[in-house]
N, C-alpha and C positions, 0 to 999 in steps of 0.2 A: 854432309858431303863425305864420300868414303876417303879416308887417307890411306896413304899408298902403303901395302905391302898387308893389308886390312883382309880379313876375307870378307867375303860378298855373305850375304843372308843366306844365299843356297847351303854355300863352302861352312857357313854356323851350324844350321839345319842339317846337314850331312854328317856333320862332327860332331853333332849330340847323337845321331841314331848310332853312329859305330861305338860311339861311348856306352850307349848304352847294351850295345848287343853285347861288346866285350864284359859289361859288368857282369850281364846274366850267364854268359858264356862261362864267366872265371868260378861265377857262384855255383854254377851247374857241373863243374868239372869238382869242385870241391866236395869230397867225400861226405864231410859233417853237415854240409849241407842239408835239410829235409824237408819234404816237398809234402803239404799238408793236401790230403786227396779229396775232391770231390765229387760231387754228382755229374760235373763236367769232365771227371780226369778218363772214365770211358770215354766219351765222346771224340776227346782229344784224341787217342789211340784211336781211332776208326777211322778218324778224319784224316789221320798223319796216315795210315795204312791205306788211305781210297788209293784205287789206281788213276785218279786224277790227280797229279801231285798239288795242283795248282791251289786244291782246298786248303792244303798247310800253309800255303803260302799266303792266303786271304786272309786266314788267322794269323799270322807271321808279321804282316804289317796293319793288319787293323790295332794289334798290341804296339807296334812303333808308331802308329798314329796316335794312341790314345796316351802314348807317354808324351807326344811332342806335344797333344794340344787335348787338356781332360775336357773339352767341348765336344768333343769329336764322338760320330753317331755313326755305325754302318750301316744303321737301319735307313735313317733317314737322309744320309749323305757323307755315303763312302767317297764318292771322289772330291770331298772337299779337304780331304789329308794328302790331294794330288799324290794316288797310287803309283803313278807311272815312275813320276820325281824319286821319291821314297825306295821304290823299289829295283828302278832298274841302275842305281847309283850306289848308295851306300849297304843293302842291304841285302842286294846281290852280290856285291864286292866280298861284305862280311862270309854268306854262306860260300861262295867257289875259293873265297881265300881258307878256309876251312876244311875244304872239298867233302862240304853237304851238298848234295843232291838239287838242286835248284833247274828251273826254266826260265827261256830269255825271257818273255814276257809275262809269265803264268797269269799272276793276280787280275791282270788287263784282260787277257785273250778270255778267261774264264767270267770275268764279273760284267763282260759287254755291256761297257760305259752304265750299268743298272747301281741299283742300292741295293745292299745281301737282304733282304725279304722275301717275302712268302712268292709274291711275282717271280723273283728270280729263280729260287731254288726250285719252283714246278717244273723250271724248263730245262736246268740240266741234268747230265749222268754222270753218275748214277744217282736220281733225284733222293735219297736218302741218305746218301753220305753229302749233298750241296743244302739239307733243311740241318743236319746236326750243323755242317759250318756257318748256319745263320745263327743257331742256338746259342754257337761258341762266341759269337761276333755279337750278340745282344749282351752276353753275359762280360765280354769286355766293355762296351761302349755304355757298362752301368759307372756307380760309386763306388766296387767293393776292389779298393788297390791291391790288398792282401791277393783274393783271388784272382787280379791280374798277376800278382808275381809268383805265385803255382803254377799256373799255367804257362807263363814263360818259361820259368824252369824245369815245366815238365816236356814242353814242348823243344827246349832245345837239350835236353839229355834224350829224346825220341831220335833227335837228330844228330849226336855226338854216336848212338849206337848206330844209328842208318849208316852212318860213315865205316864205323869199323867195318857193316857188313858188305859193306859196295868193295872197300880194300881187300876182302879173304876172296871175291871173288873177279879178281884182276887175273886175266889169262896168260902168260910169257909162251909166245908158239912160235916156232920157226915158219916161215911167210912159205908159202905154199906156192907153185908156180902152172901147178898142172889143173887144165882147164875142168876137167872132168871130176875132179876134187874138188874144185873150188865153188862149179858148181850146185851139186849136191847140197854142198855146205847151206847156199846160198837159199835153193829151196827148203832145206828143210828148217835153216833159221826162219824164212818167213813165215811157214808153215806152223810151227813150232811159238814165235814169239812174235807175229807181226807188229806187236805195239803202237795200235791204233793206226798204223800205216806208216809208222816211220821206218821201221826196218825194211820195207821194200825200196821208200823215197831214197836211205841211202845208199841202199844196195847200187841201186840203179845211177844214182848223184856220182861216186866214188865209180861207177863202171867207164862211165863217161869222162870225169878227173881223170882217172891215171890213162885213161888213152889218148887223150888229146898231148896230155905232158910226154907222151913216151913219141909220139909223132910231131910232136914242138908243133902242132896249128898254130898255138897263139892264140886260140878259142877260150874263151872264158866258160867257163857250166858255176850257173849259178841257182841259186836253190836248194843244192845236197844236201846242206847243213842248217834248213828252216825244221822246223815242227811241221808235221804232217797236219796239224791241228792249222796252222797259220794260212789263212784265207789271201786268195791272188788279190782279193782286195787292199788287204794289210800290207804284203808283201808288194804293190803296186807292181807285179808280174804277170804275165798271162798265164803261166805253167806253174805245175809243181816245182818243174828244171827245165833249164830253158839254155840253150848255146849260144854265146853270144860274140859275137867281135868285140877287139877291144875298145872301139869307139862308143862301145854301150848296144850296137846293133844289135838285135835278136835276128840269130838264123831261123833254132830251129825249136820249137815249146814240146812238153812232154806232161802228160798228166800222169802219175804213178798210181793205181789204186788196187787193194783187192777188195772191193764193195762192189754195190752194182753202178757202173756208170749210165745210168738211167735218161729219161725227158729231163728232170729239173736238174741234176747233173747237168749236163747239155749247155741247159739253158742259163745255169749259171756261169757255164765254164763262157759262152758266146760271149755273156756280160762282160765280161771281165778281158775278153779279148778286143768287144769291140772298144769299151774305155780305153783300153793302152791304144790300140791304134789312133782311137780319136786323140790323145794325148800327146804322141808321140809322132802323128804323123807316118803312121807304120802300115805295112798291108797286110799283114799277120792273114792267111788265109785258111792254111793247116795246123792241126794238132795231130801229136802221135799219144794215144790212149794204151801206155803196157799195162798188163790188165790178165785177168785168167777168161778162160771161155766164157764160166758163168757169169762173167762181169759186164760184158756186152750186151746192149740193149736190144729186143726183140726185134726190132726194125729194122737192124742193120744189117747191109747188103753184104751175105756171106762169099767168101772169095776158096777158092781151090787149094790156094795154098797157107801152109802150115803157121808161118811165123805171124805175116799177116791175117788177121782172121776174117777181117770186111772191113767196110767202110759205113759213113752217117754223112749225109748232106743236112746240116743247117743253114738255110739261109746262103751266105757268102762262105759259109766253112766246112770244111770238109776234113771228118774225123775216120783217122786209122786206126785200127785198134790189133794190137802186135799182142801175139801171146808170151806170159812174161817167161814162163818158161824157156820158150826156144830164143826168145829174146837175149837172156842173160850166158844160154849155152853161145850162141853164135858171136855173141861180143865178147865173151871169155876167149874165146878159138882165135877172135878175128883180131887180139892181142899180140903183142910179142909177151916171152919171157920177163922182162924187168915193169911192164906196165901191169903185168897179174902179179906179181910182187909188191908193186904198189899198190894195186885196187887191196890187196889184202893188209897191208899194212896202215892202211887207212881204214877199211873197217872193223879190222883189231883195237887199234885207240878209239875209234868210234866209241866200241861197245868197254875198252876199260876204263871211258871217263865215267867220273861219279855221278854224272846227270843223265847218264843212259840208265833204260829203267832193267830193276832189280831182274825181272824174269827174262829180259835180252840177254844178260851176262850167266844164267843159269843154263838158260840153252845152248850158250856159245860154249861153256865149259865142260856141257855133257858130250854136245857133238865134237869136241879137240883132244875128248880123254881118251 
């Protein structure tokens, strides 16, 4: 029987990983410290370097799984270290209270509920940096403690320099007010850094925020702030962004992409529309797809004018597809003054938090200097 003021087995379990990460932390900030190299210590830099950050993070807690529990196998049963627990608790806490570079759910969204094997790493990208992160995850989930704690320590000094470099390039800019500025910026950031899609999802997240707040709707825009990576499945949303009343109602869904919104596109985006409606009891009818020209699917019934570019009937739904271009000039313009103040001062802290990624905040600093 737990007696009061006790902590629960989570609140134990929680309190050994931060224990532990501060030990490596402390070891790893210590000069005299020396970090014996091996045939893993490349791997580890390549893995820490993929433009999936999520790979570090696989390694990150399969090494705090393997210190809470030495049974513990990636190979054979990674989610019996319960990844999600582990990591969206104490070990995310550890890296943002750090301000290392971390994602909400990384180790989840990437390892899709699998074991890090040969199955797994075929299917992702860049499938050579996800076969090293299983390499790295056998070579923990062995006997040899020593080369677990090199690798820790080599892994979280990768991560005390990632930090410095994310700080030198923190931008301080006077917020910009003029549409035609802000614009630009805005294409050529995405042009320049789209990062997998998230640099448009916010663009467009933060265009919608600071206009509703500057017109006090009382509309909620929900989505800005997900991973372009995170599936309307996960997100149990129908859009990338979505407007919503504050009773939870969905007005108005929005796909953000610059890929091709193709058939299976489509057909997934349908899926996922018609679940929430069935869910929710909703009639969800329209999507608005901002998108570039080439991103529109061949089918689609071309329209005359400029912003709008056509439309797609599936079934009961019926897709617009708005060029993002003239999309993001027209709702820059169709602002006031203090709401383009805000859209930009929201996507300045966007891009100077430490988990925006590295070549977002390079572009941002080229195009502000």
């Amino acid at each position: 029987m737990k007696k009061n003021n006790e902590p629960s087995e989570t609140e134990k379990r929680n309190n050994r990983v931060t224990a532990y990460l501060q030990k490596i932390y402390a070891m790893a900030q210590n000069t005299q410290t020396q970090i014996k190299p091996s045939k893993y210590s490349p791997l580890l830099l390549e893995v820490f370097n993929s433009k999936t950050i999520s790979y570090r993070e696989i390694v990150l807690t399969s090494l705090v799984a393997k210190y809470l529990d030495k049974a513990f196998n990636s190979h054979t049963n990674f989610y019996g270290c319960k990844p999600r627990a582990i990591y969206e608790n104490p070990i995310k806490d550890f890296l943002i209270e750090h301000g290392f570079p971390c994602t909400k759910s990384g180790p989840l969204n990437i390892a899709k509920a699998s074991n890090i094997d040969e199955a797994w790493s075929s299917q992702r990208d860049p499938k050579e940096d996800a076969e090293k992160t299983m390499i790295l995850c056998d070579a923990i989930s062995g006997n040899d403690s020593s080369l677990r704690q090199n690798l820790s320590l080599y892994l979280m000094r990768l991560y005390m320099s990632k930090a410095k470099e994310m700080e030198k390039l923190t931008v301080d800019i006077k917020p910009s007010s003029d549409p035609l500025v802000l614009h630009d910026l805005c294409m050529k950031l995405i042009e320049q850094a789209p990062d997998a899609g998230n640099t448009p999802q916010r663009i467009a997240g933060y265009l919608l925020t600071a206009q509703h707040e500057a017109m006090r709707t009382g509309l909620i825009v929900s989505g800005a702030t997900d991973s372009a990576s995170t599936t309307s499945t996960t997100s149990q949303k129908p859009g990338d962004i979505n407007e919503e009343h504050p009773d939870g109602t969905i007005l108005c869904v929005y796909e953000i992409t610059i890929k091709p919104f193709n058939y299976h596109r489509i057909l997934d985006s349908y899926d996922c529309v018609k679940t929430y409606n069935e869910t929710h009891s909703s009639t969800i009818n329209e999507i608005t797809v901002i998108c570039r020209k080439q991103d529109c699917p061949s089918e689609m019934i071309s329209l005359s004018t400029s912003l709008c570019m056509g439309t797609y009937n599936y079934q009961d739904i019926r897709y617009y597809f708005w060029n993002i271009d003239e999309w993001i000039s027209f709702t820059l313009q169709h602002m006031n003054i203090s709401a383009r103040e805000k859209f930009f001062e929201l996507l300045n802290n966007y891009i100077n938090d430490s988990n925006t990624h590295e070549a977002v905040k390079i572009a941002w600093s080229k195009l502000n200097s």
